[in-house]
PLY file of the C-alpha trace (Angstrom):
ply
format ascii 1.0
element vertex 77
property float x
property float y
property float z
element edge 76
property int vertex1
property int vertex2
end_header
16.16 -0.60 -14.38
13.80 -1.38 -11.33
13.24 1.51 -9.38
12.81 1.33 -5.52
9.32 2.46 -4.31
7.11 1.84 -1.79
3.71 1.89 -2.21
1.31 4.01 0.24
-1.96 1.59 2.11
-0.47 -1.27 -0.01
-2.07 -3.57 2.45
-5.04 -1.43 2.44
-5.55 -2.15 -1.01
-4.96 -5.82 -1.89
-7.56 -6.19 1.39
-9.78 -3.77 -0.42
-9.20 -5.19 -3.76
-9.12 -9.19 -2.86
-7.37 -9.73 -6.06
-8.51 -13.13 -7.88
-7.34 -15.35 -10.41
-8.33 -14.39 -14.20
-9.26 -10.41 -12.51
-8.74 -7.74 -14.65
-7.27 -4.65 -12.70
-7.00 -0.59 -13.60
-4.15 1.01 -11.96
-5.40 4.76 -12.89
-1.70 6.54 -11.77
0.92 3.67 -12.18
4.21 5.81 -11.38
6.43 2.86 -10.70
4.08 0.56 -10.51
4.25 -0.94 -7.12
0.80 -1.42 -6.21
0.46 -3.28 -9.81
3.19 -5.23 -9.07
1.20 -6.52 -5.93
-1.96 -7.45 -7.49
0.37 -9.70 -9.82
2.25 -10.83 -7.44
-1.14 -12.29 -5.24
-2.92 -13.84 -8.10
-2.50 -14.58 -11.63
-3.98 -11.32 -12.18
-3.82 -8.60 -15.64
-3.37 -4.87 -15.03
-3.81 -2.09 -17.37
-1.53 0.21 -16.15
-2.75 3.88 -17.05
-0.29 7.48 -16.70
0.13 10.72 -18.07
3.95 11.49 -17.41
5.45 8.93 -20.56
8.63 8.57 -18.13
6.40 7.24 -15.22
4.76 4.62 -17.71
7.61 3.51 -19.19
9.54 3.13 -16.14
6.81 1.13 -14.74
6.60 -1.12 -18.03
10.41 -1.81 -17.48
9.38 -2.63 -13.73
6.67 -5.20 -14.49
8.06 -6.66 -17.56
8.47 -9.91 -15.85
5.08 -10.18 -15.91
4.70 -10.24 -20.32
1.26 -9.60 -21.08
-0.60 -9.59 -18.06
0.53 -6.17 -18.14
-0.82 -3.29 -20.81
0.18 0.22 -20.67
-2.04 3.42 -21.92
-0.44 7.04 -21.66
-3.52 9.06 -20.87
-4.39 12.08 -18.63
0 1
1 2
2 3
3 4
4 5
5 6
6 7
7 8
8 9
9 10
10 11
11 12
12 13
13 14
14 15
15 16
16 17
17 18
18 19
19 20
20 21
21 22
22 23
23 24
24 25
25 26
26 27
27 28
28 29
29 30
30 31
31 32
32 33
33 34
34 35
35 36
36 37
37 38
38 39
39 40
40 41
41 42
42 43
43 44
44 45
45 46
46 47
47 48
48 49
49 50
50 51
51 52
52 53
53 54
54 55
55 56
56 57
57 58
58 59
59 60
60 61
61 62
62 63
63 64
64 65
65 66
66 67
67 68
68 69
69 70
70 71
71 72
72 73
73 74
74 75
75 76
């Protein structure tokens, strides 16, 4: 199931951010995981996608799984 979200600043970010080829990116509150999605989306990026709320992380797993194993997923607080 892929959720509809948009991400706040999402430009603000991937400016900040300048995601590059072979970077390695921490997305410290993934919810849905839109502004991971970006970052591997721009570049052939990998994002560990951190949350505390199991629901949130696995719906954002089942969002990005087109992306294999450029993306990880840790529960943690």
């Amino acid at each position: 199931m892929v959720l509809a979200h948009t991400p706040v600043l999402l430009a603000e970010c991937l400016k900040a951010l300048a995601p590059q080829a072979g970077g390695l990116y921490l997305d410290a509150t993934v919810g849905f995981g839109g502004h991971s999605r970006a970052l591997l989306e721009v570049a052939e990026t990998t994002v560990i996608a951190l949350d505390q709320d199991p629901l949130a992380l696995q719906l954002s797993l089942e969002n990005l799984a087109q992306f294999g194993s450029r993306v990880q997923g840790v529960r943690v607080n």
